[in-house]
Every structure is written in structure tokens, then in C-alpha cells.
C-alpha positions as CSV (number, residue, x, y, z in Angstrom):
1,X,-4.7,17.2,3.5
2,X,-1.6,18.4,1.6
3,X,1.4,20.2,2.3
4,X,5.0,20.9,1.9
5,X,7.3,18.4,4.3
6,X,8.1,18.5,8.0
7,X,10.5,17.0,10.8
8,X,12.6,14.1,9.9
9,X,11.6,14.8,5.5
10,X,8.4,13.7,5.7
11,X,6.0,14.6,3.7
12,X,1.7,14.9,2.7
13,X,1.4,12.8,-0.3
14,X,4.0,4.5,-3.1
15,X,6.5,3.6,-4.9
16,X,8.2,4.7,-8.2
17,X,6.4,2.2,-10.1
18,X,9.7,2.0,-12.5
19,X,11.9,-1.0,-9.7
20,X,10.6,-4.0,-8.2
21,X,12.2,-4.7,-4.5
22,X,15.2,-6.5,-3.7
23,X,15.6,-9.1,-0.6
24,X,18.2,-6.2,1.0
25,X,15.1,-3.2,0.7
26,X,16.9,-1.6,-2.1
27,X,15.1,-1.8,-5.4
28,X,16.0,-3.7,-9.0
29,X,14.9,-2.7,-12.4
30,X,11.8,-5.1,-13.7
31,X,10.6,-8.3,-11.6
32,X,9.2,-11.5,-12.6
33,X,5.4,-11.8,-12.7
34,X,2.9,-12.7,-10.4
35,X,4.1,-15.7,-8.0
36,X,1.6,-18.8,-7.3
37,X,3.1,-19.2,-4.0
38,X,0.0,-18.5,-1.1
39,X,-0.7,-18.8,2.6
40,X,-2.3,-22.4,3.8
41,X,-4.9,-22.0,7.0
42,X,-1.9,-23.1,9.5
43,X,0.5,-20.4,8.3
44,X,2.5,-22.6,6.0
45,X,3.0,-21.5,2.4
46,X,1.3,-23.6,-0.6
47,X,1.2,-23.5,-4.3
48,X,-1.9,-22.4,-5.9
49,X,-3.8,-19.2,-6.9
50,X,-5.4,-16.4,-5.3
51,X,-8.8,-17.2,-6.7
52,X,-11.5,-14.4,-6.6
53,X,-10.6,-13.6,-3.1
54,X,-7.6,-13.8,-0.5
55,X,-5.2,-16.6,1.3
56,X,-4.5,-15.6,4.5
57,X,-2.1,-16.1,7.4
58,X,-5.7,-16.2,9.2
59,X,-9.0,-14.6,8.9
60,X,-10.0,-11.1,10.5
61,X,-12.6,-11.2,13.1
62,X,-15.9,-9.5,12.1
63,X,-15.2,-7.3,15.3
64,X,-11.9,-6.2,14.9
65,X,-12.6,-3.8,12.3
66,X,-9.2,-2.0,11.8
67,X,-9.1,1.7,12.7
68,X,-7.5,3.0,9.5
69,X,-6.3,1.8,6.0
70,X,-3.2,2.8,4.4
71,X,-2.6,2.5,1.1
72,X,0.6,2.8,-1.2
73,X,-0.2,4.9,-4.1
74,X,1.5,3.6,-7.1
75,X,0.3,-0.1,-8.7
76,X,-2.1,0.0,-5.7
77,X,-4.7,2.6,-5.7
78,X,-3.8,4.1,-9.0
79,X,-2.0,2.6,-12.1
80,X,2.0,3.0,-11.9
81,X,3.2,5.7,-14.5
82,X,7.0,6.0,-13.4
83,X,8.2,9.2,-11.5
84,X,5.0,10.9,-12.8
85,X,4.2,14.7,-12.2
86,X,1.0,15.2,-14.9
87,X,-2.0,14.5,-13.4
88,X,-4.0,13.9,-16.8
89,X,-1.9,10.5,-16.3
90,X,-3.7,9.3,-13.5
91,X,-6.2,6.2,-13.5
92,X,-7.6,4.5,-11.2
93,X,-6.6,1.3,-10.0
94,X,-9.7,-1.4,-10.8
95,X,-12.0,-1.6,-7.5
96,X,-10.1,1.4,-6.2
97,X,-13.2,3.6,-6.3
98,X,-15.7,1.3,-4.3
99,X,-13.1,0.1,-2.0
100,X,-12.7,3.2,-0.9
101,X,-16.5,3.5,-0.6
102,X,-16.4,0.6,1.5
103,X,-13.7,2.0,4.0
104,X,-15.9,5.4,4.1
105,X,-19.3,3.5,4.8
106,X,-18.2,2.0,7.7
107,X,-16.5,5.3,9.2
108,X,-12.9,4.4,8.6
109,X,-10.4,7.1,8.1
110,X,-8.5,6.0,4.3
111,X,-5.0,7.5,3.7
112,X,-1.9,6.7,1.5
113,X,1.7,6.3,2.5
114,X,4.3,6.6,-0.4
115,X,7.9,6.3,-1.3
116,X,8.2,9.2,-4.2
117,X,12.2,9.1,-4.8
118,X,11.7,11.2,-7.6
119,X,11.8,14.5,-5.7
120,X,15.0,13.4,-4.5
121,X,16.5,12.0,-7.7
122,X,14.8,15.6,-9.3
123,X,12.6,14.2,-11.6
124,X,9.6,15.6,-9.7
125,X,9.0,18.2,-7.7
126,X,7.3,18.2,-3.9
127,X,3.9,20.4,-5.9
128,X,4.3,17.8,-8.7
129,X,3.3,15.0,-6.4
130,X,0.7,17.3,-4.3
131,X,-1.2,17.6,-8.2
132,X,-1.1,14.3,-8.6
133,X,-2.7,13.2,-5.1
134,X,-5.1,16.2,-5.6
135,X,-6.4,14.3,-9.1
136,X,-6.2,11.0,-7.1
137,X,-8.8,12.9,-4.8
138,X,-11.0,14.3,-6.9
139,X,-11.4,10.5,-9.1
140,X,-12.5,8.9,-5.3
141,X,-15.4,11.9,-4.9
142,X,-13.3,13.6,-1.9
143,X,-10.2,13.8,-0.2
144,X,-8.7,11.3,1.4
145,X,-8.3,11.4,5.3
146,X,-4.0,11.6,5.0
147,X,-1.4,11.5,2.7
148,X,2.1,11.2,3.6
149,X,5.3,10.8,1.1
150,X,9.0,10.3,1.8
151,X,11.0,12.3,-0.9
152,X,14.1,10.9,-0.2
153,X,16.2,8.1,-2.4
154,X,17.3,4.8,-1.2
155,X,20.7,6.2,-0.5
156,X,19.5,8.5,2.1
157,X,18.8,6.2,4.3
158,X,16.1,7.8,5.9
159,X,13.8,6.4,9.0
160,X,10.4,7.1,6.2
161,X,11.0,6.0,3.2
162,X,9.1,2.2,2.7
163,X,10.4,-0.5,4.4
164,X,11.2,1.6,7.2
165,X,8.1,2.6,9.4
166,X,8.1,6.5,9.3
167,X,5.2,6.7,6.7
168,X,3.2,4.6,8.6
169,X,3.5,5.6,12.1
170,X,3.4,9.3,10.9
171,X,0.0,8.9,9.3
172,X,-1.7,6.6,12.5
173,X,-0.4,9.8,14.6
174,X,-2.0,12.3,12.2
175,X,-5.2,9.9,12.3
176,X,-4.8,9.8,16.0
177,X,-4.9,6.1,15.3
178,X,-2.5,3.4,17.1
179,X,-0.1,2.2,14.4
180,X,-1.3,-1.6,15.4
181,X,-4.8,-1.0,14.4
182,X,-3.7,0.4,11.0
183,X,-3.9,-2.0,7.8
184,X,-1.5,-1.2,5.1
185,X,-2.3,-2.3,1.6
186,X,0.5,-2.6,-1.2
187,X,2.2,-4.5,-4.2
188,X,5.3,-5.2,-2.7
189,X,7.5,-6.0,0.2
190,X,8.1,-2.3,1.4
191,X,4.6,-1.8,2.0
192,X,5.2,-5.4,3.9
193,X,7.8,-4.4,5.7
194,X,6.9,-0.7,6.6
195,X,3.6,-2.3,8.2
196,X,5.6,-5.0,10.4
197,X,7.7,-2.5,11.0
198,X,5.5,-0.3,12.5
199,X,3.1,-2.9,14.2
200,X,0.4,-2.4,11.3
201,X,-1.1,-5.2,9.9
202,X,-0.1,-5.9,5.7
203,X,-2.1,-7.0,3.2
204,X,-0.5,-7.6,-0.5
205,X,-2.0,-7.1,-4.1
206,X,0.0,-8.1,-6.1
207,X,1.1,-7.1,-9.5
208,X,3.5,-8.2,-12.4
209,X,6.4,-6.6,-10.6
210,X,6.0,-8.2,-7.1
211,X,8.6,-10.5,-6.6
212,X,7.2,-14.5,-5.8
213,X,9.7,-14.1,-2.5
214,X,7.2,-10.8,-1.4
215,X,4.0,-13.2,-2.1
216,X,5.6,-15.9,-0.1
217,X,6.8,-13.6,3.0
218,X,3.2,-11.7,2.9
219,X,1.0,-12.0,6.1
220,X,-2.3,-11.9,3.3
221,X,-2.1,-11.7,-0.1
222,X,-5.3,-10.8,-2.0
223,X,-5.8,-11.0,-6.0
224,X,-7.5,-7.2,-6.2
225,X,-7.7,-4.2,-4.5
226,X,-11.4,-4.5,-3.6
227,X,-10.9,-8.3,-2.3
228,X,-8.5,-6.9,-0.5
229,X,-10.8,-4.4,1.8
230,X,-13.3,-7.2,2.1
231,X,-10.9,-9.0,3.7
232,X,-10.1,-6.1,6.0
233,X,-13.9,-5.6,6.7
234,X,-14.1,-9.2,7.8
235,X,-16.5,-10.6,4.6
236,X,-15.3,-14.7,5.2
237,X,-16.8,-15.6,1.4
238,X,-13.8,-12.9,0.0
239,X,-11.3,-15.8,1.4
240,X,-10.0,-18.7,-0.2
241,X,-7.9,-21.3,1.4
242,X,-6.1,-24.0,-0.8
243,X,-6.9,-27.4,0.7
């Protein structure tokens, strides 16, 4: 469901794609790769890779299926193309397709939460970003169940834009959803901290511009998108632990 912005800026519509995040929330130009750093089965942090699954803080019980999965948009369910506003642009992220397949099978409502500082900076416009979601839609078969931006810059110091929790608690209300039995699933620390934030549960994938400091901070990190659901939907084989 789209539409133009409401109370407090928000709007229907992850980040710009173009920054990686700083340890103060602001963001940085580039970022190093892809951090080896993972989550050991007692919580403590351990070198090693992400395998073919996840490293977890813990594993999700089978029953505690989650009421609702956020994603970010950008480097998470589609490939980041900085500030864009041309929907031929958009591709898919690798598993995004049938993780949101997975998500549908089992009845769960599937939305995305975004930072898009480009309508604020005016490098896009509010129906640039609606296009863009609308091709995002029609590449996963339907529309999605929420979408919800914040247009603002980091200088604006709004209560929506990623870390803060607006995104998040404004699509579990839409949902009619408790914010704590939301998953949010992102790249980078914003999507992190917006989830904490709002008492969501976060999940990272990581890409080449997540900082090894987000990977070490993360409550689960997963090596792909579609690992990542698994490990939402409580499939134990999706999750590695280093011994």
C-alpha cells in the first residue's frame, strides 16, 4: 500500500545504498568489506565465517514464529543503486523472491522500512520512490503487506529515519502487529538499531559495506537473504555455530 507521507514525515515506501554507518548513527562514504567476526552459542563473539547459514545470539524456537518481517529495501531485498528514482534499475536481491514466498506460505505479513534521504537532499522525489517500490512489487508477484520510508536527511533529526524506531513501530501498528514480534532484516547497523529500538528482533546480511563493528554488535547475522528467513522460520540445519 502506497501513499504520500503522514504525521511526524513518515512515509509508504532502506538506505541510500551510496554511505556505510558510522559508530555515532550518522553515515560515511564507502566501508570495508565483509567482517569475519560471528556470534559463538553463549553470546560471545568468535572469528570465523557465516557458512551456508547463520551464527546466532541463539536459535528461534519452532513455535515462536514471528508475526511480521521487515525488511530494509536497499542491499537487502533489492540491489543498492544510489538515490535511485528509475525503476528499470531495479533487481532483485539473490533469494529475495523465494524468501518472500516463504514468509507468504506461512501467513506472515512482509513489509519494508527504509531510510530514502534523497527526497530530502532532492535528489528524488516522494512518486520517484513510490515507482520504485511499485517495480519491487510487481518482481515478488504482489504487493507487499506495508511499506514505510522516512524522507528526511540525517540532519533532521527525525524520530523515523533508521536507527531511530519510527519506521518500525509505524509499520507493526499498520500491521496491527506488536513491535516485539516484528523481525527486521538489514545490511547494516540502522536496521540493528531501529529494531532494538523498537523491541523488534534484528537479523543482519551483510554486504561489502557493513562495517565488521555492525557484524560484531548484531543479535544474528546470516550470509544471505534467504538463510536469513530460514532462520526466522525456525529451520535449525540454516544455523551454524563455530565450535
Amino acid at each position: 500500500m502506497n501513499g504520500a507521507p503522514g504525521a511526524g514525515g513518515l512515509a509508504q515506501e532502506s538506505g541510500d545504498g551510496s554511505f556505510a554507518e558510522d559508530p555515532g548513527g550518522g553515515r560515511v562514504a564507502g566501508g570495508p568489506g565483509r567482517s569475519r567476526v560471528a556470534r559463538g552459542p553463549g553470546g560471545e563473539r568468535v572469528a570465523g565465517g557465516l557458512g551456508d547459514g547463520c551464527v546466532a545470539g541463539g536459535p528461534y524456537d519452532e513455535d515462536a514464529v514471528p508475526g511480521a518481517v521487515l525488511f530494509d529495501r536497499d542491499d537487502t531485498l533489492i540491489v543498492d543503486v544510489p538515490y535511485n528514482g528509475d525503476p528499470g534499475r531495479v533487481r532483485l536481491m539473490p533469494g529475495a523472491r523465494e524468501a518472500v514466498r516463504l514468509l507468504r506460505a506461512r501467513g506472515i505479513p512482509v513489509g519494508v522500512v527504509s531510510n530514502q534521504s534523497g527526497i530530502g537532499r532532492g535528489l528524488l522525489t516522494e512518486a520517484d520512490v513510490l515507482e520504485v517500490n511499485a517495480r519491487v512489487d510487481a518482481l515478488l508477484g504482489r504487493p507487499l503487506d506495508v511499506w514505510v520510508h522516512c524522507p528526511h536527511t540525517p540532519q533532521d533529526g527525525c524520530g523515523c529515519r533508521k536507527p531511530a524506531p519510527g519506521l518500525v513501530l509505524e509499520a507493526a501498528r499498520r500491521l496491527g502487529v506488536p513491535p516485539d514480534r516484528c523481525v527486521v532484516i538489514g545490511d547494516i547497523g540502522a536496521d540493528m538499531g531501529a529494531a532494538r529500538a523498537a523491541g523488534a528482533r534484528g537479523v543482519l546480511v551483510p554486504t561489502t559495506r557493513t562495517l565488521p563493528a555492525e557484524v560484531a554488535s548484531a543479535p544474528d547475522v546470516c550470509r544471505d537473504l534467504l538463510g536469513a528467513v530460514r532462520h526466522v522460520l525456525g529451520r535449525p540445519s540454516t544455523v551454524r555455530r563455530p565450535v
